[in-house]
Steps between C-alpha positions, in 0.01 A plus 500: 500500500363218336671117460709632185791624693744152543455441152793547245291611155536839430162500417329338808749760673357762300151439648631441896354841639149466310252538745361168331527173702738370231606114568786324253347200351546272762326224742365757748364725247287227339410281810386854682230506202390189557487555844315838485290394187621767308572599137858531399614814305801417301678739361796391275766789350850563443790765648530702153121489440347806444165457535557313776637764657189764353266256694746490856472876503130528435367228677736277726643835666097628585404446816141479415551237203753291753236465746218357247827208449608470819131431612344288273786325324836328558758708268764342349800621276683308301828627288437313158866467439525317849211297449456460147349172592205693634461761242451235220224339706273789530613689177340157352237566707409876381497380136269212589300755620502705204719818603836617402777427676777762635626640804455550784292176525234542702281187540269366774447186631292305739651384805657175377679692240261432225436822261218662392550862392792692415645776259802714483534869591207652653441865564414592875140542450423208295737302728327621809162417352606161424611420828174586605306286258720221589455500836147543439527171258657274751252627789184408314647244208752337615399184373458592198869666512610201614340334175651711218866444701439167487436531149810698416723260704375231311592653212826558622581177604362339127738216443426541092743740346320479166798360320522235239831347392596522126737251387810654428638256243142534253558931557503696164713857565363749710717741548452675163083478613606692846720777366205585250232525816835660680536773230088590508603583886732720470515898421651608144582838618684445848519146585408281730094403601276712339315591852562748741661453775763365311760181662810413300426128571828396471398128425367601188806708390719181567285301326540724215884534541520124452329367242714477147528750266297377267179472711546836681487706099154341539220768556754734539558407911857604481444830425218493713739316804800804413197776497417403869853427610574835341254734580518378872884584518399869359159532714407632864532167606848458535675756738698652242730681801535198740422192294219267551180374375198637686198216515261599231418815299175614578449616100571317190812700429739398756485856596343512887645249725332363810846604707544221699795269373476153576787227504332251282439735212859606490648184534321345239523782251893501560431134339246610213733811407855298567368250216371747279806758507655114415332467194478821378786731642316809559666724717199621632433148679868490616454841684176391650671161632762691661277756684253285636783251626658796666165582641445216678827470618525806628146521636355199601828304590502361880871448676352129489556479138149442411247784380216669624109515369435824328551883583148639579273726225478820794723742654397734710141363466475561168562313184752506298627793653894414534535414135273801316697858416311865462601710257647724737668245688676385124565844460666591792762184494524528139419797334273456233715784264845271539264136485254518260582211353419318794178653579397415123635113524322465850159640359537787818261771468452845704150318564583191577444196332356280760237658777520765704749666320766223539733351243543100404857513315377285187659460166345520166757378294759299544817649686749343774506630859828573442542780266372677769742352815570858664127595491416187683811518732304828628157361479584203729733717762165725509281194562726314768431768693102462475324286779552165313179241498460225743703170460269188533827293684335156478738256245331228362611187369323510162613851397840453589531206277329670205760791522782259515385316226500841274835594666694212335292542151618886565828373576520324156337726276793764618776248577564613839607268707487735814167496420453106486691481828246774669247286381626086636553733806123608533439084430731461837348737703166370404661134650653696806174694609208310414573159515541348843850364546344178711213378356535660155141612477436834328421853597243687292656840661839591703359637804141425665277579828429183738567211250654461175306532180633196310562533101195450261478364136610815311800499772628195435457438108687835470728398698541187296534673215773728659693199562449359221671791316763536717604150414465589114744772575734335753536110456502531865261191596425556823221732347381194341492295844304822650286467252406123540454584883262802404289224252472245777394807740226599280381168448464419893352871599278609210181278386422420142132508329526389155898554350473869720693565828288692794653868537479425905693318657430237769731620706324863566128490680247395281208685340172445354593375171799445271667709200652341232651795322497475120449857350788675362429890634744742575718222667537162291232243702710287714371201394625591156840563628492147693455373206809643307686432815407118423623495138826631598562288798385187303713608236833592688446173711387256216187462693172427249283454803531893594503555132136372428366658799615853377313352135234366675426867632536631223261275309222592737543884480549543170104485316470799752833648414395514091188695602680754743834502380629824700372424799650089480861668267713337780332176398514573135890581518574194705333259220595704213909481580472137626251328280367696186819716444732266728853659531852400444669480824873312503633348808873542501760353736712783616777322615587438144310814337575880583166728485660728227505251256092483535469884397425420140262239582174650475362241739443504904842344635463317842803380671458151692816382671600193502329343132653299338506655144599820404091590353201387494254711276115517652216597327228563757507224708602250267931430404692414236816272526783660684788603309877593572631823303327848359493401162286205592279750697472704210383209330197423690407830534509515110250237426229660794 
């Protein structure tokens, strides 16, 4: 047994009985390398990670390969969703090196924690031989080692983020230049990115959802942004029996999922689909809301109130296993003579569809879940019975927040106000579990080994957001005073280069260089939601100092954000709806106005106790004069 086995991650737990001299990251791990002048393998994954666990059963579970570690190197593991801190730092460092990123992360570093080879999955015999050649390296170059580490450090820690502020006041549109360079990236046929593996990116489909009509007819993106939205609802990658989003498709058609389903991507596509079912009514969307809300709920909900990480990609040591169907299987639950309308929606075959004679249920065309509810009743008593993937427990403060976030856009776009209660309730248990009652710091996850793991960026702007909303949807302002306390918090604990908040914060052990997080990947970059979190909070609170920091941001990102304009859409939607398409939001007093009399008003309605007036219009983040009665209301919104 290794030093794994007081740890809480599922995945560090996972690795506890390799024969490998596994250390957490950790003081002792990193001073015994200094110590013993040794190289440091680190090897970064996560609890649903496939590969990951490919390269555990190869190579961390051999004897042989463990000794070559154990002997020559320190090994460390790292959970990426524990440390994400640490993953950023050395992904960076693989791409400055001129490989592709993945995981497992596997990257090696001189003994003060400076890298200077890596790579991703490696096969036994190539890893084996590079253990060799590296311990060969350091034995008769280390110096030169030590050099190119150096080097990439250096790199690392480059205070110059290649930015160059435009002036926002002198910009022309650019919107209407992004969707065009937006449309050229995405696939006619089936949506989404034209590469393979395909991500939803659910930045991208929100900044799509929220830009006005007239500029998403351009270049045909909102076919293009119903395609995606549509094809994915009908495809491999949603569990068409249980609910869910898997992470990617591994082909362009949405057909093959990578099986593990991860918090983030649900939660935000409960947003992306919640505001498109708004817009368009499709019942298709509606259906998909409500089964991936009833996934989560009844699969990854703790009795804390707060949700776990992601279900894993294996069962039984093999992918995908738990959700795939042979044709016999099928055809003994449901016989194919009495269902073959089923097999033909699902695309079953007597081959299979998928590999080894297993079936993906997938729709071609488009057809609810639901004219088939007694075929599924039987498909998911069959499968509860199955041994059921491995649930990554950890619950982290960023994820939760996203999901509670979509949860009261959900909540709206179906006017259930169960729902909207289920959400403010998830905000609440986020405030009960991982924030310390005493001195109000934040937790980045609800339980942890020796010492807590206190909240990074993407934790707390999502957070801030979550608050934010819940005060858009309450009036209650005590969200608004947690959210001042959560803006002075950030400002003490997390440093600033440029306009741009450091991911780490000061208040976990430091490493070899900062991250200031500004891409917009599968998860909106938290800078980019610190920065909406400052609009709002400078809006709600009448304070223009927050509101020019969030501008100020956004002024330095966006000359990068017109050239990549999927992987910055976060940025993109946050200037688009508050400067170059700037909404109308109205700020009503609801001690004098009842929310029903808002329906018709195609505008977002905030209540704020306690103003004087009766309305004040907004547009962006500049207001008009208050006024007293609907039909002046109506009257300003006329002349926008």
């Amino acid at each position: 047994m290794n030093h794994l086995q007081n740890q809480v991650s599922p995945y560090l737990l996972q690795h506890k009985n390799n024969p490998v001299d596994w250390y957490p990251w950790s003081e002792e791990a990193l001073n015994r390398a200094l110590n013993e002048d040794k190289p440091i393998i680190l090897s970064i994954g996560y609890a649903a990670c496939h590969w990951c666990h490919v390269m555990e059963h190869e190579s961390f579970e051999n004897q042989e390969v463990a000794n070559l570690m154990n002997q020559n190197f320190i090994c460390i593991k790292v959970d990426r969703e524990e440390r994400p801190d640490i993953d950023l730092i050395y992904m960076d460092a693989l791409h400055a090196m001129g490989l592709q990123g993945g995981w497992p992360l596997n990257v090696f570093l001189m003994p003060d924690q400076k890298p200077f080879y890596g790579g991703t999955y490696f096969p036994k015999v190539n890893w084996t031989q590079l253990l060799n050649s590296i311990h060969k390296a350091f034995e008769e170059h280390k110096s030169e080692l030590q050099k190119s580490a150096d080097g990439f450090a250096a790199n690392l820690q480059d205070s110059n983020l290649g930015l160059y502020p435009l002036k926002l006041e002198e910009m022309t549109p650019i919107i209407p230049r992004c969707i065009t360079l937006i449309s050229k990236g995405l696939d006619p046929v089936f949506g989404g990115t034209h590469k393979s593996p395909k991500f939803p990116i659910p930045s991208l489909s929100l900044l799509l959802e929220s830009i006005p009509e007239k500029l998403r007819n351009l270049e045909n993106v909102k076919q293009l942004a119903e395609l995606q939205l549509t094809k994915m609802a009908l495809g491999g990658i949603f569990d068409q029996v249980g609910g869910g989003f898997s992470r990617y498709s591994v082909d362009s058609e949405w057909f093959c999922p990578h099986f593990e389903k991860m918090l983030y991507d649900n939660a935000q596509l409960i947003r992306v689909y919640a505001l498109a079912y708004q817009r368009t009514q499709l019942p298709l969307y509606r259906e998909v809301l409500l089964q991936t809300i009833h996934f989560l709920k009844s699969e990854l909900k703790g009795d804390n109130g707060l949700f776990y990480t992601a279900l894993d990609a294996d069962s039984e040591g093999i992918e995908g296993l738990f959700y795939v169907w042979t044709f016999a299987d099928l055809n003994q639950l449901l016989p194919y003579a009495n269902h073959q309308a089923f097999y033909e929606a699902y695309s079953i075959s007597k081959q299979g569809n998928w590999e080894h004679g297993y079936n993906i249920l997938f729709k071609k065309t488009v057809l609810l879940n639901s004219v088939f509810e007694k075929e599924f009743k039987i498909l998911k008593e069959a499968r509860s019975k199955r041994i059921r993937p491995a649930t990554d427990t950890k619950q982290l403060l960023a994820w939760n927040a996203l999901l509670a976030i979509g949860l009261m856009d959900a909540a709206n776009a179906l006017e259930k106000d169960d729902m909207l209660q289920e959400a403010l309730q998830l905000v609440d248990s986020i405030a009960h579990v991982l924030i310390d009652a005493k001195s109000g710091l934040f937790y980045h996850q609800a339980s942890f080994a020796n010492q807590p793991i206190m909240a990074f960026l993407d934790d707390l702007a999502a957070l801030g957001l979550a608050l934010v909303k819940s005060y858009q949807v309450t009036g209650n302002s005590d969200y608004l005073t947690k959210a001042e306390l959560l803006f002075q918090h950030i400002n003490k604990y997390h440093t600033k280069q440029q306009v741009f908040y450091n991911f780490h914060s000061s208040l976990n052990d430091q490493l070899i260089a900062p991250k200031f997080e500004l891409v917009d990947s599968v998860c909106p970059s938290s800078n980019s939601m610190l920065c909406e979190f400052f609009i709002w909070l400078g809006f709600l609170n009448n304070d223009p100092q927050k509101t020019m920091l969030a501008k100020d941001m956004l002024a330095a990102v966006l000359e990068q954000a017109q050239a990549n304009p999927i992987y910055f859409a976060n940025w993109l939607r946050i200037y688009s709806e508050w400067i170059e398409n700037p909404r109308a939001i109205i700020k009503y007093n609801p001690q004098s106005v009842k929310s029903d009399q808002l329906k018709e008003i195609d505008a977002l309605c905030i209540p704020v106790p306690g103003q004087l007036y009766a309305f004040m219009v907004c547009i962006g983040d500049r207001c008009l004069s208050p006024c007293e009665d609907l039909d002046s209301l109506r009257g300003q919104l006329a002349t926008i």
